[in-house]
VMD Tcl script that builds the backbone (N, CA, C; Angstrom):
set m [mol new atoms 330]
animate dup $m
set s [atomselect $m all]
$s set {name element resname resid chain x y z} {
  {N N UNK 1 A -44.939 8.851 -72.903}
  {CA C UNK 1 A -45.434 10.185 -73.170}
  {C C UNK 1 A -46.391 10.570 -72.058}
  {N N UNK 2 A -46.371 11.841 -71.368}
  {CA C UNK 2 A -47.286 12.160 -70.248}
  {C C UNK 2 A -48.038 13.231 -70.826}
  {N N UNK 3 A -48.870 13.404 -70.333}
  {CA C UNK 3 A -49.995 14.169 -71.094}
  {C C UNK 3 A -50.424 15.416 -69.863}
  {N N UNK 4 A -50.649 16.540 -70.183}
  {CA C UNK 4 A -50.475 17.769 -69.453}
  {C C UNK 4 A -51.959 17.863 -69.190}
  {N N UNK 5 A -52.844 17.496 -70.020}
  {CA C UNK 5 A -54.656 17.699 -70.255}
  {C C UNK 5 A -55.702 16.339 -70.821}
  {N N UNK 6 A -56.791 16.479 -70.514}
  {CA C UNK 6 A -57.577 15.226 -70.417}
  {C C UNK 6 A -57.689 15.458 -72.227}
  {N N UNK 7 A -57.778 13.837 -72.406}
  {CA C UNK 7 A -57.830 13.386 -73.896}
  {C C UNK 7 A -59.367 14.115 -74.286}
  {N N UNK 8 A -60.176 14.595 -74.024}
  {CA C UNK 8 A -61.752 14.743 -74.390}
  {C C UNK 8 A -61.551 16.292 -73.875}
  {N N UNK 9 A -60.759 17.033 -73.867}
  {CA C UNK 9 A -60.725 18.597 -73.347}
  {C C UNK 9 A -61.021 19.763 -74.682}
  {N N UNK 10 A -61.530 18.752 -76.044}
  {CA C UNK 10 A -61.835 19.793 -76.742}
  {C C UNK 10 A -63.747 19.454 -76.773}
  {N N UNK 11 A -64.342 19.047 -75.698}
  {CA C UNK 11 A -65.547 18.384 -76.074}
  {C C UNK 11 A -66.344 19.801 -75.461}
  {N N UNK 12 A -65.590 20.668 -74.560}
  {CA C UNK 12 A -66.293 22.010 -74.397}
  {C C UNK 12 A -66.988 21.540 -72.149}
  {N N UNK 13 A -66.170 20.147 -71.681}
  {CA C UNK 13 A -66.453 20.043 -70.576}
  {C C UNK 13 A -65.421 20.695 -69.208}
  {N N UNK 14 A -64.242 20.936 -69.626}
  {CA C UNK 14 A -63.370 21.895 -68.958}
  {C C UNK 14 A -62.999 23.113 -69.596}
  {N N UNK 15 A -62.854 24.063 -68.040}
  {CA C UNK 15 A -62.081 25.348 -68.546}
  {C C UNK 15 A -61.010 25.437 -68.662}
  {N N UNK 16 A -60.129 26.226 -69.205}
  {CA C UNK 16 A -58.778 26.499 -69.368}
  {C C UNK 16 A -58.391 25.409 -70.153}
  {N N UNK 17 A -58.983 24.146 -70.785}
  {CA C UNK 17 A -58.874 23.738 -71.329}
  {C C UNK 17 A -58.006 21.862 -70.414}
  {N N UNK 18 A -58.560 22.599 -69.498}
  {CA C UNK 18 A -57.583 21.689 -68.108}
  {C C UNK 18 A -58.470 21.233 -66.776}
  {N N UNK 19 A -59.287 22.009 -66.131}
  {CA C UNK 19 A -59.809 21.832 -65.068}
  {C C UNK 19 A -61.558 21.825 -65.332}
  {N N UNK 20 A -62.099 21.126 -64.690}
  {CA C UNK 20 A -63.770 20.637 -64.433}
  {C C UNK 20 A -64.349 21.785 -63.454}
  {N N UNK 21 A -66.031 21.701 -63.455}
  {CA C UNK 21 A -66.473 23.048 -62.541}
  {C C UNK 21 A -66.276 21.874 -61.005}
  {N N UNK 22 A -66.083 20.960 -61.119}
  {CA C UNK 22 A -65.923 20.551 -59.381}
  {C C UNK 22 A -64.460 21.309 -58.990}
  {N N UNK 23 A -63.556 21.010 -60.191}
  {CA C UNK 23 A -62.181 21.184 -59.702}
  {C C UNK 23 A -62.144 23.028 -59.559}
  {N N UNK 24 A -62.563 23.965 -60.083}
  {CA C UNK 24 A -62.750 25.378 -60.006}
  {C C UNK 24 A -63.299 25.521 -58.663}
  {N N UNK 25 A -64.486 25.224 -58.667}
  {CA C UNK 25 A -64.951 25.112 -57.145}
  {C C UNK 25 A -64.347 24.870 -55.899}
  {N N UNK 26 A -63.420 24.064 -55.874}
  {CA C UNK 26 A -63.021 23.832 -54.941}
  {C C UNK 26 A -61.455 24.748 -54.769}
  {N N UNK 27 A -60.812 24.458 -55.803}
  {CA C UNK 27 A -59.512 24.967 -55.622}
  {C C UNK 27 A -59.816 26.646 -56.241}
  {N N UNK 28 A -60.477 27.556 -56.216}
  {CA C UNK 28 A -60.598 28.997 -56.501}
  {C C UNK 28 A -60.832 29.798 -54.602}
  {N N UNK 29 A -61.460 28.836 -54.260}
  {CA C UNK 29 A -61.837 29.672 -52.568}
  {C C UNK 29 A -60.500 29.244 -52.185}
  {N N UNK 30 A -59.968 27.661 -52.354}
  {CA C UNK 30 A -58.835 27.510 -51.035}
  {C C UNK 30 A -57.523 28.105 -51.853}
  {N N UNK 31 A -57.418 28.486 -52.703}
  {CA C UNK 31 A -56.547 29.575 -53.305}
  {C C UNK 31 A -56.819 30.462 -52.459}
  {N N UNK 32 A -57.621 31.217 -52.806}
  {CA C UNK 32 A -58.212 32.755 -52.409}
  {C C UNK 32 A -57.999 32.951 -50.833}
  {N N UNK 33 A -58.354 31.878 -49.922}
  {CA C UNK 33 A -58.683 31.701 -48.467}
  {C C UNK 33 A -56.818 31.836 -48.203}
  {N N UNK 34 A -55.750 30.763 -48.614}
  {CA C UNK 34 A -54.604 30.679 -48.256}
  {C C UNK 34 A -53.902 32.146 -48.249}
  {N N UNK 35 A -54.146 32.315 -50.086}
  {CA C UNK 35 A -53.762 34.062 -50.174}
  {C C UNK 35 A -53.934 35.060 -49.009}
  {N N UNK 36 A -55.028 35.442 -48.890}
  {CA C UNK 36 A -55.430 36.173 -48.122}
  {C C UNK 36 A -55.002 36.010 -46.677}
  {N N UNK 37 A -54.635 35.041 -46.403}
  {CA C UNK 37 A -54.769 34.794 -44.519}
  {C C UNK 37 A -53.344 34.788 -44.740}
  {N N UNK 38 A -52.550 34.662 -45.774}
  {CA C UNK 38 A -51.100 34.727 -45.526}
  {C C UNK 38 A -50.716 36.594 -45.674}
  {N N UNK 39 A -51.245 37.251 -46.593}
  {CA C UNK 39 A -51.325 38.374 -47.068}
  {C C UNK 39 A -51.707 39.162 -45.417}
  {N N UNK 40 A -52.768 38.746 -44.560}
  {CA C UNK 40 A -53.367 39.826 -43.397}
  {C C UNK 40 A -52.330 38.864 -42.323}
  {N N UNK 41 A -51.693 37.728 -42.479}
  {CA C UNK 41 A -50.818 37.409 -41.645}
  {C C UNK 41 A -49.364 38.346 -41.808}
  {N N UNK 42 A -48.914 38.787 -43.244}
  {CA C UNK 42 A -47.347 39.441 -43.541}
  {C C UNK 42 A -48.249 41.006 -42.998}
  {N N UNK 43 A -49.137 41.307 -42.945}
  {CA C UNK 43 A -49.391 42.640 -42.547}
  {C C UNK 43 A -49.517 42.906 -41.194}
  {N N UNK 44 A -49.906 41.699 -40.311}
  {CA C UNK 44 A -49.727 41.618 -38.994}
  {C C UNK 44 A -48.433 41.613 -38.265}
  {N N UNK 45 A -47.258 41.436 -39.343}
  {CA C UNK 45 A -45.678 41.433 -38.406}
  {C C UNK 45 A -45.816 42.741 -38.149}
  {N N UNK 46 A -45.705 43.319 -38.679}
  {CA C UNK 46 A -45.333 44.590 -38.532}
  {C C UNK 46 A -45.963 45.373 -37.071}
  {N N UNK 47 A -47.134 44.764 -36.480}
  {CA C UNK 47 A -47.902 45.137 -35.527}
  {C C UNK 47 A -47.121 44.182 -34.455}
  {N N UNK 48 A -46.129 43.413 -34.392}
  {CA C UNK 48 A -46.033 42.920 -33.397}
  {C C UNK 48 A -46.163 41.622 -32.598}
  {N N UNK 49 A -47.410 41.259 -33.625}
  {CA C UNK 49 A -47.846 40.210 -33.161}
  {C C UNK 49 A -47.069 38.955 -34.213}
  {N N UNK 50 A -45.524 38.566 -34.023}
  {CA C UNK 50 A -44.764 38.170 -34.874}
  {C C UNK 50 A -45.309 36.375 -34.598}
  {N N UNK 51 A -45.417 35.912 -33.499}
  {CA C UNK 51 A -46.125 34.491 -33.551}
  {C C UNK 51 A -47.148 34.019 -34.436}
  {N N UNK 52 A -48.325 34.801 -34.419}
  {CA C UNK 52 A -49.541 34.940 -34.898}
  {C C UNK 52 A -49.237 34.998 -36.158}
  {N N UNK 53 A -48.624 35.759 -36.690}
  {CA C UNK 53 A -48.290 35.914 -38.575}
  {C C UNK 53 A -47.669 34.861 -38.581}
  {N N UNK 54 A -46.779 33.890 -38.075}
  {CA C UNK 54 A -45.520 33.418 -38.844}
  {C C UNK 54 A -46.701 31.989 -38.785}
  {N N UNK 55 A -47.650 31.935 -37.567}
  {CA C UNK 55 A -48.467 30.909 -37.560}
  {C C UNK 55 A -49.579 30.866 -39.365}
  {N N UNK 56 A -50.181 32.322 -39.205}
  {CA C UNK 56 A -51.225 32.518 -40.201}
  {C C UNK 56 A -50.597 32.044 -41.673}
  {N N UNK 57 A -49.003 32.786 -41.839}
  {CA C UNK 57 A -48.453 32.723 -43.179}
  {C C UNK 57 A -48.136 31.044 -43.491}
  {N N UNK 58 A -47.616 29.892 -42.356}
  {CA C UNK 58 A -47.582 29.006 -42.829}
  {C C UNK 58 A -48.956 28.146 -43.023}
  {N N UNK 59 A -49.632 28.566 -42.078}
  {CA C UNK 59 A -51.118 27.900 -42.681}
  {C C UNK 59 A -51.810 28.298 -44.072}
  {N N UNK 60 A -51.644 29.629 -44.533}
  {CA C UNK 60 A -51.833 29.884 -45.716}
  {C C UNK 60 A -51.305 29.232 -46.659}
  {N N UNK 61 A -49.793 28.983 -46.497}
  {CA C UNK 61 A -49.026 28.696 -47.644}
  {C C UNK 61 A -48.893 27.463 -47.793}
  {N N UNK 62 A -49.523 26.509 -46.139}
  {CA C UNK 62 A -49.663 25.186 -46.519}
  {C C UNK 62 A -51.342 24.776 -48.091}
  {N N UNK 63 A -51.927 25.648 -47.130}
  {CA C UNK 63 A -53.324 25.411 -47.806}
  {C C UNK 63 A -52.706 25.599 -49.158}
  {N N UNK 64 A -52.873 26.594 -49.938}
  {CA C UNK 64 A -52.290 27.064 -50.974}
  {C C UNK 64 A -51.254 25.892 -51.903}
  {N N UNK 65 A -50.199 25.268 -51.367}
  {CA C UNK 65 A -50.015 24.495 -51.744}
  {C C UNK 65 A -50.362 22.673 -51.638}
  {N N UNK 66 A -50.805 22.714 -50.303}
  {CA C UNK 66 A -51.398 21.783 -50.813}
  {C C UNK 66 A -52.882 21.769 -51.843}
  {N N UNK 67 A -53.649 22.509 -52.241}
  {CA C UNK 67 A -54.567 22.812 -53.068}
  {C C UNK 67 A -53.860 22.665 -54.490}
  {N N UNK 68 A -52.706 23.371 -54.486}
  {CA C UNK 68 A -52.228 23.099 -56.043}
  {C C UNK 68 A -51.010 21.857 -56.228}
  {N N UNK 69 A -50.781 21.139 -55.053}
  {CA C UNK 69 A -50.836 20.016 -55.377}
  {C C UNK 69 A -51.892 18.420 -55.725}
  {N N UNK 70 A -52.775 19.016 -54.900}
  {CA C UNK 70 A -54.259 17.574 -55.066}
  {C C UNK 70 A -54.463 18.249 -56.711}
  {N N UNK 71 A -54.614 19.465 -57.546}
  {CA C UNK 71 A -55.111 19.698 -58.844}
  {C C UNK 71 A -53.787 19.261 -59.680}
  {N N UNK 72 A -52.723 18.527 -59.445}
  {CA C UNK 72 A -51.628 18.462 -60.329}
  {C C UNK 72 A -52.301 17.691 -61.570}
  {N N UNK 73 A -51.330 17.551 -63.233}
  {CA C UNK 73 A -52.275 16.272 -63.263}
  {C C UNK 73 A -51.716 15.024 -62.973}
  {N N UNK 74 A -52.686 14.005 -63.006}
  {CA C UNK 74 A -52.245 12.639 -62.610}
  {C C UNK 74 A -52.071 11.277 -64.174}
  {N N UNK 75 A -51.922 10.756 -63.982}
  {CA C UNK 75 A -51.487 9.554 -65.483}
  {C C UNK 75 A -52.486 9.768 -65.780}
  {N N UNK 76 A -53.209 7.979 -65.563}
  {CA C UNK 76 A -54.593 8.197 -65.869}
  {C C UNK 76 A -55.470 9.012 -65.431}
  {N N UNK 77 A -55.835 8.916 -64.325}
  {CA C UNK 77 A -57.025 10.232 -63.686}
  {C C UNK 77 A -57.138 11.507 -64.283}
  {N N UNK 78 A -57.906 12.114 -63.680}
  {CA C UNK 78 A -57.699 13.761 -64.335}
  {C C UNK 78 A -56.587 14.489 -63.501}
  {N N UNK 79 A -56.697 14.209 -62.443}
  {CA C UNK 79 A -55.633 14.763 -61.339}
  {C C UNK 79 A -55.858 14.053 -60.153}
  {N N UNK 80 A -54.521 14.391 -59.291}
  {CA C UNK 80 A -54.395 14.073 -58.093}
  {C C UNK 80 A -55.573 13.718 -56.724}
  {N N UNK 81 A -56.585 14.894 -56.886}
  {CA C UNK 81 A -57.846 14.640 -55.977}
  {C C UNK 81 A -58.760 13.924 -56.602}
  {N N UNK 82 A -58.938 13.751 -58.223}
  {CA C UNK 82 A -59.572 12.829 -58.645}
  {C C UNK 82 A -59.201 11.208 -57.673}
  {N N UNK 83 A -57.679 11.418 -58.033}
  {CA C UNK 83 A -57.178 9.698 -57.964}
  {C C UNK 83 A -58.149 9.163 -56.588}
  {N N UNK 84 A -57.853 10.370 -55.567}
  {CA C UNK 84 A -58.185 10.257 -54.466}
  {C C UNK 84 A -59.642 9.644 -53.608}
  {N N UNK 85 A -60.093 10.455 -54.725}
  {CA C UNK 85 A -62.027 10.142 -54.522}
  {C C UNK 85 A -61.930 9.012 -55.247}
  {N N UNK 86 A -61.403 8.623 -55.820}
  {CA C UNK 86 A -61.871 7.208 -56.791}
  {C C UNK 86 A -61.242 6.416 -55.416}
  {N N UNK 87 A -60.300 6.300 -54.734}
  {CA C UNK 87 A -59.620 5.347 -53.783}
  {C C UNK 87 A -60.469 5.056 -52.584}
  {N N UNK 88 A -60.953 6.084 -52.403}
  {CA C UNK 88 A -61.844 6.321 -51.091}
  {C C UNK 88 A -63.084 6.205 -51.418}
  {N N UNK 89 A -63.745 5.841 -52.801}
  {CA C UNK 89 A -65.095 5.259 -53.173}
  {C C UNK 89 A -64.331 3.922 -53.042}
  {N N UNK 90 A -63.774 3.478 -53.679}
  {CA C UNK 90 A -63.618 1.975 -53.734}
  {C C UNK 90 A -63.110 1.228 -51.972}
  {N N UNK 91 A -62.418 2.109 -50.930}
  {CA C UNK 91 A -62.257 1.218 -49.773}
  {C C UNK 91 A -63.287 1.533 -48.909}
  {N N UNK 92 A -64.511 2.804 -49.472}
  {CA C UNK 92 A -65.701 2.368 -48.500}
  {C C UNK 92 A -66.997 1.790 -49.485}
  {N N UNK 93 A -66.484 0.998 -50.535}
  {CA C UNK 93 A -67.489 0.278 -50.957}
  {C C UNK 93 A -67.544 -1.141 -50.322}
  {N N UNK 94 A -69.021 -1.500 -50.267}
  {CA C UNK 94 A -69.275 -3.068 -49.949}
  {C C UNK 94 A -68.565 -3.824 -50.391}
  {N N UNK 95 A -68.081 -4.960 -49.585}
  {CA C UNK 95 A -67.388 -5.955 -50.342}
  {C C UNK 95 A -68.098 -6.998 -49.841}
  {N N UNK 96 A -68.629 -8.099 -50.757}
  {CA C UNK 96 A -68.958 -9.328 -50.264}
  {C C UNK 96 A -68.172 -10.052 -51.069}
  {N N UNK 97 A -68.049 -11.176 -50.351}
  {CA C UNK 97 A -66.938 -12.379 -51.242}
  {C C UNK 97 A -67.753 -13.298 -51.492}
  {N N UNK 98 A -68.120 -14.126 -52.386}
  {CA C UNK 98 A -69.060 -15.337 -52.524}
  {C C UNK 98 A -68.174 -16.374 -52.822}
  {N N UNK 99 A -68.348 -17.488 -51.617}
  {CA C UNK 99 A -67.138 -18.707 -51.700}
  {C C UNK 99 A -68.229 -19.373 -52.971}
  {N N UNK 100 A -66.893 -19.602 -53.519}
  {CA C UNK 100 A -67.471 -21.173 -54.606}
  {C C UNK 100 A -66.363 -22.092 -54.365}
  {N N UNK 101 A -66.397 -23.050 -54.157}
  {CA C UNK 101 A -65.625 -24.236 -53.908}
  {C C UNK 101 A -65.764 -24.992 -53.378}
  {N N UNK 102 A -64.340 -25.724 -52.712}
  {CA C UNK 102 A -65.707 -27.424 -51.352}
  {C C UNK 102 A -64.587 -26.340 -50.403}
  {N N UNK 103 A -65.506 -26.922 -49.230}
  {CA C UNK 103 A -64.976 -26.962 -47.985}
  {C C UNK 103 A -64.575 -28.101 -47.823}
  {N N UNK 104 A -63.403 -28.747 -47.583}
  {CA C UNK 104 A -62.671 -29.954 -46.992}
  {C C UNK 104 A -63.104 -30.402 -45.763}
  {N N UNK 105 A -62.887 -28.789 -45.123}
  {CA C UNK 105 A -63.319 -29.410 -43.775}
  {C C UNK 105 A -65.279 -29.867 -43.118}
  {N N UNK 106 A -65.995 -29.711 -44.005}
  {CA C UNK 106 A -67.163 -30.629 -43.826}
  {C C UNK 106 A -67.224 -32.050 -44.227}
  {N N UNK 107 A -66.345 -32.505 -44.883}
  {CA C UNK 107 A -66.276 -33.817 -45.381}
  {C C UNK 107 A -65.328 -34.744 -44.341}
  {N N UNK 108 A -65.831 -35.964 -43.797}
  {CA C UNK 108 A -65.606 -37.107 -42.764}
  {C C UNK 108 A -65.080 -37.808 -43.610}
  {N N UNK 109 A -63.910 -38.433 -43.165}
  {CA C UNK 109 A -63.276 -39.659 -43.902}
  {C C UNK 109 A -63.855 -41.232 -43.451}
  {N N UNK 110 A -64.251 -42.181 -44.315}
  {CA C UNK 110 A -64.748 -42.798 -44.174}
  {C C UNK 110 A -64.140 -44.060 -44.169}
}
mol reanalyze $m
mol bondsrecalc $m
mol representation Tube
mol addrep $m
């Protein structure tokens, strides 16, 4: 069974009943930013400058989707950019290893 929304989404900590204020925050501008620069890029063909738009519209529409792919949801996690920050806390966390055992090789045969 896959689950569309976080198990604790009636506790009053997400909106829409789906997304966190980090996740609004972030994905409402790079929505808005993709829209728009693809929107003044399809209004720029028309002027001519057909490189420049076809450049602006795929950078928009990359942003745009990649934004509403990192918010997909994910199994466990809340979503996709969650998984992400959890991966990238854990491979720049400290690691120390503490040997317990013998070393063989300090021991002389007698």
């Amino acid at each position: 069974m896959q689950f569309y929304c976080p198990r604790d989404y009636k506790n009053g900590k997400y909106y829409f009943n789906k997304y966190d204020a980090f996740d609004l925050m972030v994905m409402v501008p790079l929505v808005a930013v993709g829209t728009f620069l693809s929107v003044i890029s399809l209004s720029m063909m028309s002027q001519g400058n057909f490189t420049f738009s076809v450049i602006g519209l795929t950078l928009g529409l990359m942003i745009v989707g990649t934004t509403l792919i990192l918010f997909m949801p994910y199994k466990i996690y809340h979503n996709i950019l969650n998984r992400l920050i959890v991966e990238i806390r854990f491979q720049l966390r400290q690691k120390d290893f503490l040997w317990y055992g013998y070393d063989f090789n300090n021991y002389e045969d007698e």
